[in-house]
C-alpha positions as CSV (number, residue, x, y, z in Angstrom):
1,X,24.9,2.4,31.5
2,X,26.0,5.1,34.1
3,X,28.2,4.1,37.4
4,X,31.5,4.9,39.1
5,X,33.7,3.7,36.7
6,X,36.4,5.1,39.2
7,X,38.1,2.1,39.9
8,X,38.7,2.0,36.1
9,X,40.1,5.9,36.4
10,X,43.4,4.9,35.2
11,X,42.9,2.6,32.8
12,X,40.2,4.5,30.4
13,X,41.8,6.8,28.0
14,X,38.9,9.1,29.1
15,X,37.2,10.8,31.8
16,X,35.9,8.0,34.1
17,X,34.2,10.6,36.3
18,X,32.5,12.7,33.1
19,X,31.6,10.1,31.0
20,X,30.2,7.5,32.8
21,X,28.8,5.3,29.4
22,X,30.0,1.5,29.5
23,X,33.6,1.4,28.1
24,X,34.3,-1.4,25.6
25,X,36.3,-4.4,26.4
26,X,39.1,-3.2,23.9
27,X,39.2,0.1,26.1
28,X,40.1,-1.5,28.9
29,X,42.4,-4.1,27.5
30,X,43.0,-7.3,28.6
31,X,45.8,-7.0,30.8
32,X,43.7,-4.7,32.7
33,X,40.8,-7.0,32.7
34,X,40.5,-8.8,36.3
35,X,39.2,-11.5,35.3
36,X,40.9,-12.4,32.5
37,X,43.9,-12.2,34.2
38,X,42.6,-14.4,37.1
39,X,41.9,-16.9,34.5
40,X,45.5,-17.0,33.5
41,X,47.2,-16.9,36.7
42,X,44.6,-20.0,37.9
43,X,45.7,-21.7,34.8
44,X,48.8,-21.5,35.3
45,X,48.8,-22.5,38.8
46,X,46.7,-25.2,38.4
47,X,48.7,-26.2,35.3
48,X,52.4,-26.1,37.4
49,X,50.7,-27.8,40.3
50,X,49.3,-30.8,38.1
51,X,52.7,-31.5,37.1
52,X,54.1,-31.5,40.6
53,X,51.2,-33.7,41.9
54,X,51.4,-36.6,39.7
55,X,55.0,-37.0,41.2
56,X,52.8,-38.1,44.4
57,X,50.1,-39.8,42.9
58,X,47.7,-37.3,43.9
59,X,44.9,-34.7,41.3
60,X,44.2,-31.4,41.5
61,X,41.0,-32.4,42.7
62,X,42.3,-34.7,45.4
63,X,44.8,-32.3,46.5
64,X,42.4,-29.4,47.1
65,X,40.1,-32.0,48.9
66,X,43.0,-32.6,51.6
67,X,43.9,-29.0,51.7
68,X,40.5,-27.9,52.5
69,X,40.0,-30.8,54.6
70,X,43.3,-30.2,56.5
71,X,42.5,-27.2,57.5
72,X,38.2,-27.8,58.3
73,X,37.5,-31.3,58.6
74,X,33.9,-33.0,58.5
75,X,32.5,-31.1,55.5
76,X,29.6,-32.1,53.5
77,X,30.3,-32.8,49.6
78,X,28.2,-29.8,48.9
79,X,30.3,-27.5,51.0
80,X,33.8,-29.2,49.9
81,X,32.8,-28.6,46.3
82,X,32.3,-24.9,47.1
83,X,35.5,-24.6,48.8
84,X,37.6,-26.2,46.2
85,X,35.4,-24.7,43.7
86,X,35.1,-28.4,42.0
87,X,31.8,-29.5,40.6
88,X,30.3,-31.7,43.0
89,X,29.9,-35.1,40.6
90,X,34.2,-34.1,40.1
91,X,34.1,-34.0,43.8
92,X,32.1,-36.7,44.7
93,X,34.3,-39.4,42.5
94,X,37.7,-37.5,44.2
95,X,36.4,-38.6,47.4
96,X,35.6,-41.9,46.2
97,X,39.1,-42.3,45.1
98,X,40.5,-40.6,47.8
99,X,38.5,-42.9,50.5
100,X,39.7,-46.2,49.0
101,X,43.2,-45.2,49.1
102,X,42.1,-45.0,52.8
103,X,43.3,-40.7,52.8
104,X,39.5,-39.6,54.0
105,X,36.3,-41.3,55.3
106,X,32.8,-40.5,54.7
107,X,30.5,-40.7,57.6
108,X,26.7,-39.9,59.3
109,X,26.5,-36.1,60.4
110,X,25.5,-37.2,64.4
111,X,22.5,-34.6,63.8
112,X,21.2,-35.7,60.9
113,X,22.3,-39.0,59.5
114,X,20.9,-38.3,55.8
115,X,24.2,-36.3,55.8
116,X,27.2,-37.2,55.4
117,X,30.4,-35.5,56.4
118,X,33.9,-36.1,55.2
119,X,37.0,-36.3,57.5
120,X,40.6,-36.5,56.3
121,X,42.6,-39.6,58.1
122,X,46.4,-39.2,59.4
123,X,47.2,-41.2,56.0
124,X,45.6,-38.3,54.4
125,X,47.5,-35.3,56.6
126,X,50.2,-36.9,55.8
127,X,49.7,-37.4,51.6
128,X,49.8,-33.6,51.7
129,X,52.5,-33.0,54.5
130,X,54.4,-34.3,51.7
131,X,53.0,-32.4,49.0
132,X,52.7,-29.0,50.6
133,X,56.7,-27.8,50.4
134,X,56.0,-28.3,46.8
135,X,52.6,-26.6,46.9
136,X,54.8,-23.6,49.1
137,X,57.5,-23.4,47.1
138,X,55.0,-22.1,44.2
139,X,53.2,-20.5,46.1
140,X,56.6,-18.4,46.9
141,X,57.6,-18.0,43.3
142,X,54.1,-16.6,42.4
143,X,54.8,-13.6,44.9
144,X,58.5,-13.1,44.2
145,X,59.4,-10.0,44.3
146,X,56.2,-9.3,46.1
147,X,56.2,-7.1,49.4
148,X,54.0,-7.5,52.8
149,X,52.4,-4.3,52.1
150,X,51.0,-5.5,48.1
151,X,50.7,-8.9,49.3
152,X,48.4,-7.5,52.4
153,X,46.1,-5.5,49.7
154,X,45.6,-8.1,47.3
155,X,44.3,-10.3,49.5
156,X,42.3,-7.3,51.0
157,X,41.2,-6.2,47.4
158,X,40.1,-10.4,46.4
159,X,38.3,-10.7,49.6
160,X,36.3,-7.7,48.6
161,X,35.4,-8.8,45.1
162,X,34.7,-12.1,46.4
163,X,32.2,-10.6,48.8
164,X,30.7,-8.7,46.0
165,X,30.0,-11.8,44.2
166,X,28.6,-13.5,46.4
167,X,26.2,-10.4,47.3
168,X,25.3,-10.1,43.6
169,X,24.4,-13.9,43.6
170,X,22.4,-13.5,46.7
171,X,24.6,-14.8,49.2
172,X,25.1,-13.2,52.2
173,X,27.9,-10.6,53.2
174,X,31.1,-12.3,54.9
């Protein structure tokens, strides 16, 4: 395999510009290895944040669902499951949970009433009004220590991978 391994430049033990061959995983290490430490910092976060939410009654599931929904009501299931990045049968039973404790409501998309869309409900806004200082509050201890200028380029620098993905999966850029 031959590529710009550049972005690996100093990491490698070797030459990333010269010798372009694939580098093993051991070479790169694993606490150099993106996704791998993705993996452990979702973990984590998702692992803190369960804790936190059974104080309120409320999943991991169900509290993505109202974030996502706080912030872009009237979603599809399909385009909810993409945003929380839940499976859509884990998302589908969330919502059906999350509808008889009256915090969203499913409804006819007025164009096309095969589709349905899913609103949150002031009961819902306010389920994770009450959750979110929590939900900040880790947030904040995740980037202690953190400045505006490193916080500014890893979100510049996830964007970025996260539109290569999605151009290497066929999607669209943006």
């Amino acid at each position: 395999m031959t590529g710009d391994l550049s972005f690996l430049r100093g990491v490698l033990h070797r030459d990333a510009d010269a010798d372009t061959s694939m580098p093993s995983l051991a070479e790169i290490g694993l606490n150099h290895f993106v996704p791998y430490l993705m993996n452990r910092i979702a973990a984590s976060w998702n692992a803190s944040l369960a804790e936190e939410l059974r104080k309120f009654d409320l999943t991991t599931p169900q509290m993505r669902a109202l974030a996502v929904l706080g912030i872009n009501s009237g979603l599809t299931i399909n385009e909810l499951s993409a945003l929380t990045v839940t499976e859509q049968s884990t998302m589908s039973r969330t919502l059906d949970s999350l509808e008889a404790r009256g915090l969203v409501r499913r409804r006819p998309r007025a164009s096309d009433l095969r589709v349905r869309e899913v609103d949150i409900t002031p009961a819902g806004r306010e389920a994770f009004d009450v959750f979110w200082p929590e939900m900040f509050r880790n947030y904040q201890q995740m980037f202690r220590g953190i400045g505006e200028d490193e916080y500014s380029q890893l979100v510049a620098t996830l964007q970025k991978v996260l539109r290569n993905i999605r151009l290497a999966n066929g999607g669209e850029e943006g």
